[in-house]
C-alpha positions, 0 to 999 in steps of 0.5 A: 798629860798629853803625851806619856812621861818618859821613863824615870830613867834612859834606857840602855840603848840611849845616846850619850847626850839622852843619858847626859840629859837625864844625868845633869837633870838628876843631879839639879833635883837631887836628893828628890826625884825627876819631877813631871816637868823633867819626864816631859822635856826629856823626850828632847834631851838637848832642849832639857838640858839647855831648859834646866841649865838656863832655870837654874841660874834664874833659879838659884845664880842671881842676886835676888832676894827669896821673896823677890824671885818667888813673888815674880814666879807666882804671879805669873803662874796666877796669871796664866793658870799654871797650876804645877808652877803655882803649887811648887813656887808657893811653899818657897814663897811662904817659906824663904821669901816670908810672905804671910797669908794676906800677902799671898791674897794680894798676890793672887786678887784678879784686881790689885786696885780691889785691895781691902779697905784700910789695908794698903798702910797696916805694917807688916801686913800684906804686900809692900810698896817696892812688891807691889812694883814687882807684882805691876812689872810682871803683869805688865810684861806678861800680859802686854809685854811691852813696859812702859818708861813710866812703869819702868821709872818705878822699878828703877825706884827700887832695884839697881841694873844687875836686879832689873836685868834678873827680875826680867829674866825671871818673868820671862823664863817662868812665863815660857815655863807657864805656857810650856805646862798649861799647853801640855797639861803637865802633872795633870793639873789643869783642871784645878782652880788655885792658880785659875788666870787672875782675871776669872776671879776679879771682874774688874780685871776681865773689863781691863782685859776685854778693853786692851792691855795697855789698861792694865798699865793705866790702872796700875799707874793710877794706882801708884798716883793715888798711894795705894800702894804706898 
């Protein structure tokens, strides 16, 4: 980390709105420990109060399904190369969300277009369709930022106006989350590989990178055109 945790617990001498950081921080991780991510936000207890107030409604106070909520957050974590999230979020993937090992390689491949042959169709294996959406509209927002209604039209395919505005919220707090560890170096995991920005490990990817981001949006579009992810 580049600036020291702070104590597991306020000091004494503590303002009323440290310790009342602390105290709603302990109560969200209950029964584990405060976590790296905790011990650095709290060296500014009102930014950690309102930070864990807002990731745990997107966390635990929308609608979404498991594997839902968890395909948005890991991809996001592969795509900025945010270890900590990306080891955190994975087991609850695997876990609640059900997505099987092959899943999971999809998730993490620099390029989606570079899926296995014959795969795309196999029942129960690997990602589906409407996945496959979610894992287009994170890329998209993270790395372009702006949606296009093309891209937009298929989601709309798959989750009503209450699930749209949920899955947004989710990019976009845990792509805040992402830039909050990687600057600081929380947990000390940088330096690892697992989560490495998807374009490292898929060269077609970095050549969409290098030519602009809205590439990234054609290829997917492209994609969808030719079913494979259908």
């Amino acid at each position: 980390m580049r600036l020291p945790y702070a104590p597991e617990a306020p000091p004494p001498s503590s303002h009323v709105e440290t310790k009342q950081a602390y105290w709603q921080l302990s109560l969200r991780r209950a029964p584990d420990p405060l976590q790296a991510l905790d011990l650095t936000l709290l060296h500014a207890p009102p930014v950690a109060s309102g930070w864990s107030s807002f990731l745990g409604a997107i966390r635990t106070q929308t609608s979404l399904a498991p594997d839902v909520r968890e395909i948005c957050i890991c991809r996001v974590a592969r795509l900025n190369g945010a270890d900590y999230e990306w080891e955190r979020h994975l087991p609850i993937l695997r876990d609640e969300g059900g997505l099987g090992e092959h899943g999971i390689r999809e998730l993490m491949a620099g390029n989606p277009l570079q899926k296995e042959e014959g795969a795309k169709k196999d029942a129960g294996e690997g990602l589906s369709e409407m996945q496959w959406a979610l894992v287009a509209y994170t890329d998209v927002m993270t790395r372009n930022v702006q949606v296009s209604d093309e891209m937009f039209a298929r989601l709309k395919r798959w989750f009503g106006k209450q699930e749209i505005v949920e899955i947004t919220a989710t990019i976009a707090a845990y792509n805040c989350v992402s830039r909050f560890l990687v600057a600081l170096d929380v947990g000390e995991m940088n330096p690892k590989s697992s989560a490495q920005p998807a374009e490292q490990n898929g060269p077609p990817e970095s050549q969409l990178e290098r030519e602009g981001s809205a590439e990234i949006e054609d290829a997917w579009l492209r994609g969808a055109e030719m079913g494979i992810w259908e």
